[in-house]
C-alpha positions as CSV (number, residue, x, y, z in Angstrom):
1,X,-8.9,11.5,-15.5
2,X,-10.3,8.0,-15.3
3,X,-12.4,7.2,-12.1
4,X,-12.3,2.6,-11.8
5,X,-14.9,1.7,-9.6
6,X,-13.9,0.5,-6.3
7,X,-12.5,-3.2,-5.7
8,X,-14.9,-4.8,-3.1
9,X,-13.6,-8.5,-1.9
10,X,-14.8,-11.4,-3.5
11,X,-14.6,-14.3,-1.6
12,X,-13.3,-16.4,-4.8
13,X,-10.2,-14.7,-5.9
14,X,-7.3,-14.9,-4.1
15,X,-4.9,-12.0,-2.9
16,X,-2.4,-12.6,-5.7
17,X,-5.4,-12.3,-7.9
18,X,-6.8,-8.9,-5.9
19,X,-3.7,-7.1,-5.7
20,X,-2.8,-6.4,-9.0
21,X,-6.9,-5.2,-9.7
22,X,-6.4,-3.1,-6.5
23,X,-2.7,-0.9,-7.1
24,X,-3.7,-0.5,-11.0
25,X,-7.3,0.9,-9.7
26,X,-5.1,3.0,-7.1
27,X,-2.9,4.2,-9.9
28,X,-5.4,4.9,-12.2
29,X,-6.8,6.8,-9.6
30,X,-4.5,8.9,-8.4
31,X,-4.5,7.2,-5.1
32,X,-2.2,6.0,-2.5
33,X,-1.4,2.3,-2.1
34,X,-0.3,0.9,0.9
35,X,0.1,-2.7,2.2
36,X,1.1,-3.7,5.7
37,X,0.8,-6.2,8.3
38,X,0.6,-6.1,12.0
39,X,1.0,-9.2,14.4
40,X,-1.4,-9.1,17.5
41,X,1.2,-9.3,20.5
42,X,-1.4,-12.1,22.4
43,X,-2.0,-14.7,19.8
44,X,1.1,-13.4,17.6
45,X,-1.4,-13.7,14.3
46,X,-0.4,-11.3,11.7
47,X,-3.0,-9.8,9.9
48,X,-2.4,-8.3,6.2
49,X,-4.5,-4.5,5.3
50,X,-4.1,-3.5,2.0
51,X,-5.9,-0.1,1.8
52,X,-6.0,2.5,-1.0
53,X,-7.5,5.7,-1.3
54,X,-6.4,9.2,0.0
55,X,-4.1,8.5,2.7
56,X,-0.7,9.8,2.8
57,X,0.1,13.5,3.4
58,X,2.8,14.9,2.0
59,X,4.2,15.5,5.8
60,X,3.4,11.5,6.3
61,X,5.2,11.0,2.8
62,X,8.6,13.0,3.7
63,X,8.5,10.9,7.6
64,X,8.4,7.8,5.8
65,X,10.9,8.6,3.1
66,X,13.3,9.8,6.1
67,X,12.8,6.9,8.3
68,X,13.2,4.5,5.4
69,X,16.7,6.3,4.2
70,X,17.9,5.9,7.8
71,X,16.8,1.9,7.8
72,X,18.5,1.4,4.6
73,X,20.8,-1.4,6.2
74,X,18.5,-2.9,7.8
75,X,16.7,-4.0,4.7
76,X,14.2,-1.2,4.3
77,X,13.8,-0.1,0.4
78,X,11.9,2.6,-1.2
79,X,11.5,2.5,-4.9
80,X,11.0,6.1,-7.0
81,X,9.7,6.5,-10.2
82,X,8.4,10.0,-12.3
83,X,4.8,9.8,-13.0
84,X,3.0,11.1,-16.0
């Protein structure tokens, strides 16, 4: 297995420019990759977290995949590929 060292922010690249680094260092990693935003309910600024690492249980993982099968039409979209 190949261990990438661990993507710190730079404040020079953009976040098209991090993300890319960031899910093939996840992959490579064996790690979860999650990005989400949340919108402070005061101000109503969003603020983006992308976090990878280990994060998702596999009881988190079958919640999610549930709740995003029942959300279908409402826009929600989970994509699932075999990994080597």
């Amino acid at each position: 297995m190949t261990l990438i060292k661990k993507h710190r922010l730079r404040s020079k690249t953009t976040l098209v420019e991090t993300l890319p680094e960031m899910l093939l260092e996840a992959l490579a990693n064996h790690e979860d990759f999650i990005v989400t935003y949340e919108t402070d309910e005061k101000t109503r600024e969003r603020s983006l977290y992308v976090m990878s690492g280990k994060l998702v249980t596999p009881e988190m993982l079958a919640a999610l995949k549930e709740q995003i099968k029942k959300k279908k039409e409402e826009g929600n979209s989970i994509i699932t590929r075999d990994w080597k």
